[in-house]
Structure formats: C-alpha cells, structure tokens
SEKOLFI-144471 format. One record per residue: residue in three letters; x, y, z of N, C-alpha, C, CB in turn. Coordinates in steps of 0.2 Angstrom, whole numbers, padded with zeros to 4 digits, always signed. Glycine has a CB too. Example, Ala and Ser with C-alpha at 12.3 -4.5 7.8 and 13.67 -1.06 7.14 Angstrom:
BEGIN
ALA+0066-0028+0039+0062-0022+0039+0066-0016+0039+0057-0022+0045/SER+0064-0011+0035+0068-0005+0036+0064+0000+0039+0070-0003+0029/
END
This chain:
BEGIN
UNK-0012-0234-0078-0013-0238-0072-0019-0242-0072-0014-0232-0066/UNK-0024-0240-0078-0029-0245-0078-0028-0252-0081-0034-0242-0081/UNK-0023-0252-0085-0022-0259-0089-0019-0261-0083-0018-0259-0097/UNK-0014-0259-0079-0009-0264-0075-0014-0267-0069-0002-0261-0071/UNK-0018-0262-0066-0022-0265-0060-0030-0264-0061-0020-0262-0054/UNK-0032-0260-0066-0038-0263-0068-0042-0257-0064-0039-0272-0065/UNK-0050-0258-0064-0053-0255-0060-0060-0258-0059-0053-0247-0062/UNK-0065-0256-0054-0073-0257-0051-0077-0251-0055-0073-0256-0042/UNK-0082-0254-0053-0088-0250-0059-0089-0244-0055-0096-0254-0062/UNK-0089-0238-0059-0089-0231-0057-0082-0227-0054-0095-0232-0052/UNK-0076-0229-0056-0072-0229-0055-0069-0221-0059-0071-0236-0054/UNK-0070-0222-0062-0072-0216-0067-0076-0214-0072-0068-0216-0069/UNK-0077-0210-0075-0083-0208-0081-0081-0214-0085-0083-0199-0087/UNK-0088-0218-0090-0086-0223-0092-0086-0231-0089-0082-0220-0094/UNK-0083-0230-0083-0084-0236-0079-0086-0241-0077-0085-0235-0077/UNK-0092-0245-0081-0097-0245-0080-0099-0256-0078-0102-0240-0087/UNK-0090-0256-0079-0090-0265-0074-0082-0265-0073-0092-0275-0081/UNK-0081-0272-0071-0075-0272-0067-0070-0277-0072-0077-0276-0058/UNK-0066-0272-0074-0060-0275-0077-0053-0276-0074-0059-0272-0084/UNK-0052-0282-0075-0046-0286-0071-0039-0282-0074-0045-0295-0073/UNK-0034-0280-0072-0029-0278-0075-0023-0285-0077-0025-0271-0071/UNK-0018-0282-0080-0013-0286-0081-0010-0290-0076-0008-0284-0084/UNK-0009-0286-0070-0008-0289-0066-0010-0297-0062-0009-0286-0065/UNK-0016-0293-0061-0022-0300-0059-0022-0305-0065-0032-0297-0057/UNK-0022-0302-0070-0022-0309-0075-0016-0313-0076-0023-0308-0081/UNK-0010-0311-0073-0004-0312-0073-0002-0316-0067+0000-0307-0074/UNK-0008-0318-0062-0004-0321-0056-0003-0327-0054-0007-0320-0052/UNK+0003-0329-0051+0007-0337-0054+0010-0337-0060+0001-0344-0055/UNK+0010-0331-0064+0013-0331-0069+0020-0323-0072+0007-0331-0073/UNK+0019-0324-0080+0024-0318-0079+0022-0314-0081+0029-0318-0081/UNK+0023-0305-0081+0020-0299-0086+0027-0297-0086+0015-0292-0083/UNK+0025-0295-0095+0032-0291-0096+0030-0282-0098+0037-0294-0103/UNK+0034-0278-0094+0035-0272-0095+0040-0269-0097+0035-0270-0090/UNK+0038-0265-0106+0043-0262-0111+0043-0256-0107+0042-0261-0119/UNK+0046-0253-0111+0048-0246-0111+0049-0246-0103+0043-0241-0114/UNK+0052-0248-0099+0049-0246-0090+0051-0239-0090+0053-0251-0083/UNK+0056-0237-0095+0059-0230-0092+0053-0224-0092+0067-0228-0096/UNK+0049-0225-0096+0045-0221-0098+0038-0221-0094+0044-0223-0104/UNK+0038-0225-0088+0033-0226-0085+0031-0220-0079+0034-0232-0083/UNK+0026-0218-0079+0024-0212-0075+0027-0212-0067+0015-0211-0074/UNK+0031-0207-0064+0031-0207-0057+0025-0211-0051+0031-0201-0055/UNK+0020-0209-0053+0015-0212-0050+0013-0219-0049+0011-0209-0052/UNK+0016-0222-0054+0013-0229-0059+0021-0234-0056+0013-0227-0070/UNK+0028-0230-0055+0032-0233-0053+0031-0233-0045+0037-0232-0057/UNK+0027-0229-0043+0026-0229-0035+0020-0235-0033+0023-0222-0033/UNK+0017-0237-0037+0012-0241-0037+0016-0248-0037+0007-0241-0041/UNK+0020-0250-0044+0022-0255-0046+0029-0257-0042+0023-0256-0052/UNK+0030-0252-0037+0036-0253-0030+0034-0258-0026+0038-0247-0025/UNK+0027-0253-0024+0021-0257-0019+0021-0265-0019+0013-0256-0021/UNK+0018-0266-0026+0016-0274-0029+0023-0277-0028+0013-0274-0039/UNK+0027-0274-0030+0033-0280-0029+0037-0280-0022+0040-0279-0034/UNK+0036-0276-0018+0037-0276-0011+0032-0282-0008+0035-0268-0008/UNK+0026-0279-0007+0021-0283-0005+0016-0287-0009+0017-0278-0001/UNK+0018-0288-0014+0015-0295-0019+0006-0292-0017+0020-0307-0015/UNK+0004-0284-0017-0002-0284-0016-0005-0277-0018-0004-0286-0010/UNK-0012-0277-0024-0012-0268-0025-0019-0269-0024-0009-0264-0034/UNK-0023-0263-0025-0030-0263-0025-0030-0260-0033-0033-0258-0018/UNK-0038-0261-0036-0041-0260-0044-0040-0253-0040-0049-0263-0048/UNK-0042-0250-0047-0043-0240-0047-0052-0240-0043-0043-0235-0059/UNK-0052-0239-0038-0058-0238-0036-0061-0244-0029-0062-0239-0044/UNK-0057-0249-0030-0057-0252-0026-0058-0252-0020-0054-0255-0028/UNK-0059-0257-0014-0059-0254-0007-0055-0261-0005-0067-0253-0003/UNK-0052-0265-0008-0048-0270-0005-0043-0271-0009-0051-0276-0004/UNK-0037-0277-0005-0031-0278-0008-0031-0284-0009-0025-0277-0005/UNK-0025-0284-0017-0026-0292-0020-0022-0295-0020-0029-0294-0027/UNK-0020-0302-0020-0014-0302-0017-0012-0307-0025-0013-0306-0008/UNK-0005-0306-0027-0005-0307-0031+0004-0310-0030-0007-0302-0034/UNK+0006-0316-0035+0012-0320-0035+0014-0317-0043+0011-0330-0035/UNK+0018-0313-0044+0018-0312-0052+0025-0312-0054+0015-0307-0054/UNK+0028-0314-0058+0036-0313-0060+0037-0307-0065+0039-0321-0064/UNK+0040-0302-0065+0042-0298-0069+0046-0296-0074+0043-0295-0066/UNK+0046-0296-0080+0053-0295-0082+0050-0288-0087+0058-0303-0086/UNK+0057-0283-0086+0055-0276-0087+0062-0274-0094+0056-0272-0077/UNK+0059-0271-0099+0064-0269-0103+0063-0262-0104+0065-0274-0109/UNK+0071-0260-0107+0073-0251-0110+0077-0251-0113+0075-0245-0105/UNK+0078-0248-0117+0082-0246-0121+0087-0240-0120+0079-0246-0126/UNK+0085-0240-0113+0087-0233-0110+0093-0232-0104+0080-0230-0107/UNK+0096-0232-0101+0101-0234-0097+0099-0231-0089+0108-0230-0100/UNK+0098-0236-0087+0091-0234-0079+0095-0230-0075+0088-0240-0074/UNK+0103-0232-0073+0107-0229-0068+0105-0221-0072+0117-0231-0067/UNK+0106-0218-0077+0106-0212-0079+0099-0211-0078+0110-0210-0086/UNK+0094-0211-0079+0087-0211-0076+0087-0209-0070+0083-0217-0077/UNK+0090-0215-0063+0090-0212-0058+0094-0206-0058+0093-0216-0055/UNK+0100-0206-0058+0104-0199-0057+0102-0193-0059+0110-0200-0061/UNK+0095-0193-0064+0091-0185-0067+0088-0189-0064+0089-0182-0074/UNK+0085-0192-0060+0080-0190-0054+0073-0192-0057+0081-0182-0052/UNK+0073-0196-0064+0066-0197-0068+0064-0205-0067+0066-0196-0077/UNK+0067-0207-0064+0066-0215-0064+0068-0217-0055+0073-0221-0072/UNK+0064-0221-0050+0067-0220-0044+0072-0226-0041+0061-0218-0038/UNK+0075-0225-0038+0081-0227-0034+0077-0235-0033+0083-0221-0027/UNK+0073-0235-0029+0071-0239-0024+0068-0245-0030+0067-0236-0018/UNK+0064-0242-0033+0063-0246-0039+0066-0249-0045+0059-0243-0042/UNK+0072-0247-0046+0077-0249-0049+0083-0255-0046+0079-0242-0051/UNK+0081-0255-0039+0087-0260-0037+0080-0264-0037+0093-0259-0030/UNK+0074-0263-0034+0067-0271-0035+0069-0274-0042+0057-0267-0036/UNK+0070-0271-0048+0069-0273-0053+0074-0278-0056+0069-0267-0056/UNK+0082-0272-0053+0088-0275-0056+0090-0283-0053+0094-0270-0055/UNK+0087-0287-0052+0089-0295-0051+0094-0297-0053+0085-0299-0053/UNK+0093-0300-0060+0095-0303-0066+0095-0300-0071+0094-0308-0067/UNK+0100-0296-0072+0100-0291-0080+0105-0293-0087+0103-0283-0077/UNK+0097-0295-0091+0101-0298-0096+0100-0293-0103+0098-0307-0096/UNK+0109-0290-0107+0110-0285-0109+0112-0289-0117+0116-0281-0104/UNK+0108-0285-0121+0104-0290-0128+0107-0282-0133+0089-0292-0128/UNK+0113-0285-0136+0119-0280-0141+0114-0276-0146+0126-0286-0147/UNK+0115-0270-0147+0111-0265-0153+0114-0272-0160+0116-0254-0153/UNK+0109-0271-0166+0109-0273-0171+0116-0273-0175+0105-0270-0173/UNK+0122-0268-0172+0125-0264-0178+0130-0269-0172+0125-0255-0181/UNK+0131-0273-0167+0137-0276-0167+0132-0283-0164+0145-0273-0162/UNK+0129-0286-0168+0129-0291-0170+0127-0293-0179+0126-0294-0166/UNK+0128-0291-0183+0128-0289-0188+0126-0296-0193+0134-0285-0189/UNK+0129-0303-0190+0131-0309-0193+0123-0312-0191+0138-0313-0188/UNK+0120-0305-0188+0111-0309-0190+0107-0305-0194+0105-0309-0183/UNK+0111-0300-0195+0106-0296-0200+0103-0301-0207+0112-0290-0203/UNK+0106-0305-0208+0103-0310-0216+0096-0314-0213+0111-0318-0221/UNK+0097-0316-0206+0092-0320-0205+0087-0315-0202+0094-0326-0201/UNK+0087-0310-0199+0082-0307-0199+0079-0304-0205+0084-0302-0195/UNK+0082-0303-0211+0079-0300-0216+0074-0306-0221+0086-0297-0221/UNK+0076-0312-0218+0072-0319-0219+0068-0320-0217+0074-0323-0219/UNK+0066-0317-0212+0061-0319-0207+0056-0312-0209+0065-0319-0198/UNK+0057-0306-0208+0053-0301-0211+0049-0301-0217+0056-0297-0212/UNK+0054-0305-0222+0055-0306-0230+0044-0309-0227+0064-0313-0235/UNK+0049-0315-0225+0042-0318-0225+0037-0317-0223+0042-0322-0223/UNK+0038-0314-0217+0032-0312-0213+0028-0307-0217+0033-0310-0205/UNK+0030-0303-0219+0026-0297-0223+0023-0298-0231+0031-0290-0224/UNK+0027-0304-0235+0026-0306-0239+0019-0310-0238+0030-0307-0240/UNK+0018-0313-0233+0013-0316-0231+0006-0311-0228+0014-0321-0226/UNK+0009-0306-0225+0004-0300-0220+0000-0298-0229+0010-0290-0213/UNK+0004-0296-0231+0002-0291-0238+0001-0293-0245+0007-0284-0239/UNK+0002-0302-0246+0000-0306-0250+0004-0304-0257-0007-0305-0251/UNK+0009-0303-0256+0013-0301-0260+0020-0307-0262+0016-0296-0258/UNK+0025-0308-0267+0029-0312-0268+0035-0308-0272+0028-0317-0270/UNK+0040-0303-0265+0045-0300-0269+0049-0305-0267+0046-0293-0269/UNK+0054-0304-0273+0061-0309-0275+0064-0306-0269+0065-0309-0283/UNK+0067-0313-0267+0074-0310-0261+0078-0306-0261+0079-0313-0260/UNK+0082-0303-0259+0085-0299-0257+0092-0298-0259+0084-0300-0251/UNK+0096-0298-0264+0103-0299-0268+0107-0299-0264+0104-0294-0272/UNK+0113-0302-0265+0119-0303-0260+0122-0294-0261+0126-0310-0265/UNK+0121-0289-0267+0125-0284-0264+0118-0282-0260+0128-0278-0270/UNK+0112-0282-0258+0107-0277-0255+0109-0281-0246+0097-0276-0259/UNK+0111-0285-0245+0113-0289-0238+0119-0286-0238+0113-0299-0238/UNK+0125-0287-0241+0129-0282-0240+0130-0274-0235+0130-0281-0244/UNK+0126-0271-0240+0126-0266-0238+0122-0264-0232+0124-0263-0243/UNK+0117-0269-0234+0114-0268-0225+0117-0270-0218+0108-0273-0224/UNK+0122-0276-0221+0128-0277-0215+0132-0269-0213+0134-0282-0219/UNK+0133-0267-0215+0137-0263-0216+0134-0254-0215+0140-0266-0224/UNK+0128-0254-0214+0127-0250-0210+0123-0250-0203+0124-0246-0214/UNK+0123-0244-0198+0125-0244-0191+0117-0246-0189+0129-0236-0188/UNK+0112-0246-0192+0106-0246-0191+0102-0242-0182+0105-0255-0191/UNK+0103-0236-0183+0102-0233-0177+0096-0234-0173+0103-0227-0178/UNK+0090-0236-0179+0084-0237-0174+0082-0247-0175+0076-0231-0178/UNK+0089-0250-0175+0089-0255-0172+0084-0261-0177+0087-0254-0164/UNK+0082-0266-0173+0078-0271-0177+0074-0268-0179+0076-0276-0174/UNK+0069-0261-0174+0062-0259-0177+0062-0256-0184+0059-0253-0172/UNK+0071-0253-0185+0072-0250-0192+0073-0253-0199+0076-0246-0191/UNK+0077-0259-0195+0076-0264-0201+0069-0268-0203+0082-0270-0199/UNK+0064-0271-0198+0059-0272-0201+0054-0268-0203+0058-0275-0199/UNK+0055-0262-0202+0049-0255-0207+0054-0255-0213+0049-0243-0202/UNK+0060-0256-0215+0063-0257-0221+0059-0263-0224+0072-0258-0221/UNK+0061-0267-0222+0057-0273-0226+0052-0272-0227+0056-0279-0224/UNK+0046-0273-0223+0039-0268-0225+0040-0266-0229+0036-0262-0222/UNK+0043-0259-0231+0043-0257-0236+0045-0260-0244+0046-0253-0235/UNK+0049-0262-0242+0053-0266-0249+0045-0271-0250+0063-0273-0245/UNK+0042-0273-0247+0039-0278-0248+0034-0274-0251+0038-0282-0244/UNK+0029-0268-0250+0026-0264-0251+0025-0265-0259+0029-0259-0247/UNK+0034-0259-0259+0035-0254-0267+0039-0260-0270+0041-0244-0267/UNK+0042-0265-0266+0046-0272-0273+0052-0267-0276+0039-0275-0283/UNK+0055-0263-0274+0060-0258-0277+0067-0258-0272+0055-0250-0278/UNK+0070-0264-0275+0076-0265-0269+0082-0259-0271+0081-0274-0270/UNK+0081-0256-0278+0088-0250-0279+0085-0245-0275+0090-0246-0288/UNK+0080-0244-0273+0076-0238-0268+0077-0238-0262+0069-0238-0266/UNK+0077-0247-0259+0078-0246-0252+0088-0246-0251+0073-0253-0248/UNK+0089-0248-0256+0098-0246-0255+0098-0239-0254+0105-0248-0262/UNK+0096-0234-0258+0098-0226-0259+0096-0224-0253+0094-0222-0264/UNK+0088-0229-0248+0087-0226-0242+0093-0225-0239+0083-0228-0238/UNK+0097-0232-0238+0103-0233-0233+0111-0230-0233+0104-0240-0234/UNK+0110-0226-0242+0117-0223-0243+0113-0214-0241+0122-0226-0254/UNK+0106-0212-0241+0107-0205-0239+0105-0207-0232+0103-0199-0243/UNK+0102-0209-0229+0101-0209-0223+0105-0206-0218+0100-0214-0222/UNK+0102-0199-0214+0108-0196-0209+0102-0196-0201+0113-0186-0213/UNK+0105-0198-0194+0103-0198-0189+0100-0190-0190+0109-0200-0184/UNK+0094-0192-0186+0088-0183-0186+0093-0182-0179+0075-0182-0184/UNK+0094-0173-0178+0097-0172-0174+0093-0167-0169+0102-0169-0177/UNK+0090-0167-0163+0084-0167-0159+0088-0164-0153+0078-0175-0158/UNK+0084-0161-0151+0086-0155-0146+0079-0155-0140+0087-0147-0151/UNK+0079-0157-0134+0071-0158-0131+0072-0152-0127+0068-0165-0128/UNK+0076-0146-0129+0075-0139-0126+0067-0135-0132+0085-0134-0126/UNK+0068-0139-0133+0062-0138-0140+0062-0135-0146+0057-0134-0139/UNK+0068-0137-0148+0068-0135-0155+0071-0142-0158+0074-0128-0157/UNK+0068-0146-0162+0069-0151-0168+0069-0149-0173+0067-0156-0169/UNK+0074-0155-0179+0074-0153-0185+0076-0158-0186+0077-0147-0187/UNK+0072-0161-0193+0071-0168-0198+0074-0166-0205+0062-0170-0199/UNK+0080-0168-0206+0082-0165-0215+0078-0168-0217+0089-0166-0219/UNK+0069-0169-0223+0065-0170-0225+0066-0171-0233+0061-0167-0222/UNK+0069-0174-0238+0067-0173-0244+0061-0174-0246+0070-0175-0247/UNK+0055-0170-0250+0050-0174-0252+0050-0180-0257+0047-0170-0254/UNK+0046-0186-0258+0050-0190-0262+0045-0188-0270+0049-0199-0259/UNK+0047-0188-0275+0040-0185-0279+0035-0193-0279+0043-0182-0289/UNK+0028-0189-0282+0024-0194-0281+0022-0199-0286+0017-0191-0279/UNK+0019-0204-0285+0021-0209-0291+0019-0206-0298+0018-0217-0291/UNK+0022-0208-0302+0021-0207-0309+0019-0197-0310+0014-0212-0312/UNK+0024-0193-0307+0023-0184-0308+0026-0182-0314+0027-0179-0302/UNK+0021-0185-0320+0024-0185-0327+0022-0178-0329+0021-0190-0332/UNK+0020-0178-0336+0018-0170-0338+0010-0173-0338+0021-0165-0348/UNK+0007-0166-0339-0003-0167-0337-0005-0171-0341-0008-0161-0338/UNK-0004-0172-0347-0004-0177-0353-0001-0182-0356-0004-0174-0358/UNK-0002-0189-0356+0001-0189-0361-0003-0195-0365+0009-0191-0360/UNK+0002-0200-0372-0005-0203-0376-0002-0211-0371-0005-0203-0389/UNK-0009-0214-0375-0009-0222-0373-0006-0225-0380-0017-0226-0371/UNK-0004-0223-0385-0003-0225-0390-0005-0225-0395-0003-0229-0389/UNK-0013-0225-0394-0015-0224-0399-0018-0219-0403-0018-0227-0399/UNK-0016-0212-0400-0018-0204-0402-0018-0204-0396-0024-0201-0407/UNK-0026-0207-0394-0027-0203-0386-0024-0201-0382-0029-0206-0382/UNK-0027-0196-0380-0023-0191-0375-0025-0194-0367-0025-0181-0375/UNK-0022-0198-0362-0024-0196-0356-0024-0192-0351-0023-0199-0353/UNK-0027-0191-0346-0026-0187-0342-0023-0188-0336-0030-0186-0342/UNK-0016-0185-0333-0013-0186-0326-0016-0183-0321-0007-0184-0325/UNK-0014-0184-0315-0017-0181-0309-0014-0173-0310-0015-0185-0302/UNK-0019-0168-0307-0015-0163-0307-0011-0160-0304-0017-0159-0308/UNK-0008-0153-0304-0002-0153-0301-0003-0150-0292+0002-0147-0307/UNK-0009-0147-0290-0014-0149-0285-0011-0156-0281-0022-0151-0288/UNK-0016-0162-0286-0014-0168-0281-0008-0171-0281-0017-0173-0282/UNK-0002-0170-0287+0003-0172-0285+0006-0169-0280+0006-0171-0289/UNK+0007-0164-0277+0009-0159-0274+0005-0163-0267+0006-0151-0277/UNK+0000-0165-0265-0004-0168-0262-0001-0174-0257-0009-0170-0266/UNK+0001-0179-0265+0003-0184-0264+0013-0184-0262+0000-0188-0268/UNK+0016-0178-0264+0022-0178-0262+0021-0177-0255+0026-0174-0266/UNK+0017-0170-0253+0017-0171-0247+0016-0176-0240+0013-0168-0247/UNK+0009-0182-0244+0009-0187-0238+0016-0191-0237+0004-0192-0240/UNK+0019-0190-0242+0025-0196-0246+0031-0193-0240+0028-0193-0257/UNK+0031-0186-0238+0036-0182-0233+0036-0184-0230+0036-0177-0232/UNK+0028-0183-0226+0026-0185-0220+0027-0191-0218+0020-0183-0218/UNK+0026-0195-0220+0025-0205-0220+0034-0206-0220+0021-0210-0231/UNK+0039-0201-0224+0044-0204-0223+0048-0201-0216+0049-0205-0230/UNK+0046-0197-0214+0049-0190-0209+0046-0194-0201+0045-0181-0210/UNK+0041-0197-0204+0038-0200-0197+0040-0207-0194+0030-0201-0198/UNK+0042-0209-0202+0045-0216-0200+0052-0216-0198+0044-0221-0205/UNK+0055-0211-0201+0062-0209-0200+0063-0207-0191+0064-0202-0205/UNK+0059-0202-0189+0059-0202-0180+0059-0208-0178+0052-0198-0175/UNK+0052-0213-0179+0053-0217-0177+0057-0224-0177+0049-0216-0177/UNK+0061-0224-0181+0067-0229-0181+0071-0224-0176+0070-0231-0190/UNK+0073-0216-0176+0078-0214-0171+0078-0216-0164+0077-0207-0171/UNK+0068-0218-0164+0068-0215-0158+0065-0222-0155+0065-0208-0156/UNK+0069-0229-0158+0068-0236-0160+0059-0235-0156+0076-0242-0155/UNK+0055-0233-0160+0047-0234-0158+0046-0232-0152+0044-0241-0159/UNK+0050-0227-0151+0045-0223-0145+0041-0220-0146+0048-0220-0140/UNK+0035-0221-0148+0030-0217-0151+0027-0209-0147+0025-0221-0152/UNK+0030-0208-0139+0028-0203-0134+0035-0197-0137+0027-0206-0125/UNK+0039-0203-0135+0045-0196-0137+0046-0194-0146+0056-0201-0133/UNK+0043-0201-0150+0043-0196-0157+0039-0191-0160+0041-0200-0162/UNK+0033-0192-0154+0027-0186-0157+0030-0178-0153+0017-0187-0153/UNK+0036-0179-0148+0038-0173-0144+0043-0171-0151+0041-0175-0135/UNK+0045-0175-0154+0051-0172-0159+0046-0168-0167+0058-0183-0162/UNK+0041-0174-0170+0039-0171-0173+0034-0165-0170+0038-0175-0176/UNK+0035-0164-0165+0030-0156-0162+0021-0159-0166+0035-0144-0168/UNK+0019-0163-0165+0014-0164-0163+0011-0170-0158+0011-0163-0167/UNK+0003-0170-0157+0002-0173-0149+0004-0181-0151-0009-0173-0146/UNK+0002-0184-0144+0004-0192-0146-0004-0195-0149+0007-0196-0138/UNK-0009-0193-0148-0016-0193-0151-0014-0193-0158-0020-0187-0150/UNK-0011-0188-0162-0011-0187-0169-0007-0190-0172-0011-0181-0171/UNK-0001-0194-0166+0003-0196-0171+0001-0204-0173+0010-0196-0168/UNK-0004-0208-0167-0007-0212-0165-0012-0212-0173-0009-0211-0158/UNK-0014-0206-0177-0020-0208-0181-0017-0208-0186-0026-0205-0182/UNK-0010-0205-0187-0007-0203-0193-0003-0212-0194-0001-0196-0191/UNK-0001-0213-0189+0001-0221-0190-0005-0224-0194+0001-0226-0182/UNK-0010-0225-0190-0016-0231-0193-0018-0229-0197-0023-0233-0189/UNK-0017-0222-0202-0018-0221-0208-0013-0224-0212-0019-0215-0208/UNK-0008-0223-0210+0001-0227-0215-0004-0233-0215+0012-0228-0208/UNK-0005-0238-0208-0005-0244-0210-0011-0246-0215-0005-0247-0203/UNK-0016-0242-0216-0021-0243-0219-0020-0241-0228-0026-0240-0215/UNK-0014-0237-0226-0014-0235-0235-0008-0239-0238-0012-0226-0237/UNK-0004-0244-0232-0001-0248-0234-0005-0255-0237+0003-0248-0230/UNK-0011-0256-0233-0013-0263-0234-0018-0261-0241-0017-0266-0226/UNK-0019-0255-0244-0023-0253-0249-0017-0253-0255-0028-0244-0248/UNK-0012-0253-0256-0007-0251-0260-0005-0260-0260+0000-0244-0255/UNK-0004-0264-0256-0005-0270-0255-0009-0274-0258-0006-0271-0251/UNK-0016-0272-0257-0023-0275-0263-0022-0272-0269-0031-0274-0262/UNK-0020-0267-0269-0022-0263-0277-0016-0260-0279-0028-0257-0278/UNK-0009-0263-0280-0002-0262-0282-0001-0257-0289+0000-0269-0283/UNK-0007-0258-0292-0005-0253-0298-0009-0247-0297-0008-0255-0306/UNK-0014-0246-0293-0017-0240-0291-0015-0235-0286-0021-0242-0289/UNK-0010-0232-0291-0005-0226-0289-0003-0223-0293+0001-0227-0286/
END
C-alpha cells in the first residue's frame, strides 16, 4: 500500500519524510498493475476508491489527492474464477474490466518462439559478456514443439542458462525430461528433484600429465555443490510452473517469501561470478 500511495513522515516506524507513491507520480498518466489477482483485500478496497473517485489519501496523511490516472491491470489468472471464490471483488473487477485485451500462452503461438530466442540470445549474451553460438535448427525445433508451461518467463531462464553453461545438448535434455510439479495448496507439495552432479565429480585424484597428482574437491564439497545445483534447479523449476509468482512459489517450495527472495539474489549473483570466471568450477 505504501508504493501505490505513498505515505507522511511518521507514518510508521522508519518514516521519517514524505514519499510520493505510484500513484501521484502517475498522474495525467499511466500505472500498470501485474499480478492484480494477487493483490490484498484491503489494497483492492483502496484502489476501487481511486478509480471511483479519481482521489486517495498517503498512509498517514490528513488530506485527499486528487488524481487523473489511466490503469492497465494484468493476471495470468482468470478473474471471473477469483470472483466466484470470493478472493478478488466483484465491484472491482467490472471498474477494471473496460477493454480486455487477451495475449495467447507461448505454446499456441509457437511461430514466435525463434524470435524470442533471438532476442534473449542477445540480451544475456550482452548482460554476462559472453558469445555462445546460436541456437541449432534441431534445438529451435524442439523448443517449438514443447508446451512451455511457465510461458515466456520459462523460456527466457532457459536462455540465461544456455548462455551461462554454453551447453545446448543440456538444455535439450532439460526439455525432453522436464515434467509439470504437481502441487496441492491443501499443504502438501512435491517437486520430482534430480540432483544434477557437480562440475567435474571426478575421483579425489588425478595427474596433470606430468606425474603430478592434483587434488579434487572432496567428497564433502561435491556433495555441497550437488546440493546447491538441486536447489537452484527445483527453485527455478516452481518458478517457471508458477510463471514467477514468486509469493505462491515460496508457498509450494514450503519456505517464507523472505528466503526465497535471498535465495534468488544469491542464484543471480553466482550466476554473474560463473559469468566472469567461466573456468572457475
């Protein structure tokens, strides 16, 4: 509620000046609102207000601001069924529904999949300074040709990757085992998880060539590193399911949305380390 309308100093602990929310910075203009289905009762009782009376007060505030703002609101979620379980409200849903423009899951428009994979190719190849070779007419194939359940978000965490590990027979094998996680929010989920082994889990020794014996990691840190390897792929796996809903993935992987939140910025940071120092694994 604070990012959309903001608050006055002392408005809560912390408090201590007056920040504008999205709102007010959006006025004469447009905000857009993802996930709307996910938005608290309270929060969609406020944003009923604003589009009724084009006027809200900051958290703390003693007056109303009046505000011109155009909305456009997206879900991946099917709102009439939201209303009908009684989680998303009635009165806010017909404010919303104006002009509803309905954008086809990945797997039936399929005839974009090559140019999305060009566009990623690039963009990450640029983000992580890397130059992997395109993408083979059989590895577009096959990407045609499967259903992609967690949508564009899932195809470009594939690319990421590919661009990452440069290992395109890897990311096909993702796409020939890959099976939908089958989640249950009476509270029991379950992730089929293979661990992947960790790079180079040779034997403890071996030579360089020239007698020398080196030394491998032991069987401790391999063990270490298969583990992160689990986790990194189990986490990314929810979250293609749950096309990046990161509140409803931390409810599937049974922990908080805090921890899933550090477990990310950790991925992203041992991705961008694996990026600078590609043989350092």
């Amino acid at each position: 509620m604070r990012g959309l309308f903001g608050y006055e100093p002392g408005a809560f602990t912390g408090a201590t000046r007056q920040k504008l929310g999205k709102f007010e910075q959006a006025n004469n203009g447009t905000i857009f609102l993802d996930e709307i289905s996910e938005m608290h009762p309270a929060l969609q009782a406020k944003l009923l207000h604003v589009l009724q009376d084009h006027e809200f007060s900051r958290l703390g505030g003693k007056r109303d601001i009046q505000v011109d703002v155009r909305v456009l609101a997206a879900t991946n979620k099917p709102l009439e069924k939201a209303v009908e379980e009684g989680v998303f409200r009635e009165d806010l849903f017909y404010r919303l529904n104006v002009v509803t423009i309905h954008i086809p899951p990945l797997r039936e428009r399929r005839e974009e999949i090559p140019v999305f994979l060009e566009y990623f190719l690039e963009k990450y190849s640029e983000h992580y300074g890397k130059s992997p070779a395109k993408f083979s007419e059989y590895a577009i194939t096959r990407m045609m040709e499967y259903p992609w359940p967690g949508n564009i978000r899932e195809l470009e965490n594939l690319v990421k990757r590919y661009v990452i590990v440069g290992n395109e027979a890897q990311i096909i094998r993702e796409l020939s085992t890959h099976k939908p996680i089958v989640t249950s929010f009476g509270g029991q989920a379950a992730a089929s998880v293979t661990a992947a082994p960790a790079a180079n889990p040779g034997p403890a020794v071996h030579s360089n060539g020239n007698g020398a014996e080196l030394e491998m990691p032991s069987l401790l840190e391999i063990g270490r590193r298969a583990a992160m390897q689990a986790e990194r792929e189990a986490i990314e796996r929810v979250l293609a399911q749950t096309r990046w809903n990161r509140r409803q993935a931390a409810k599937i992987l049974r922990i908080s949305y805090k921890a899933l939140l550090n477990k990310l910025k950790a991925m992203e940071e041992q991705s961008k380390g694996q990026a600078k120092h590609p043989d350092a694994q």
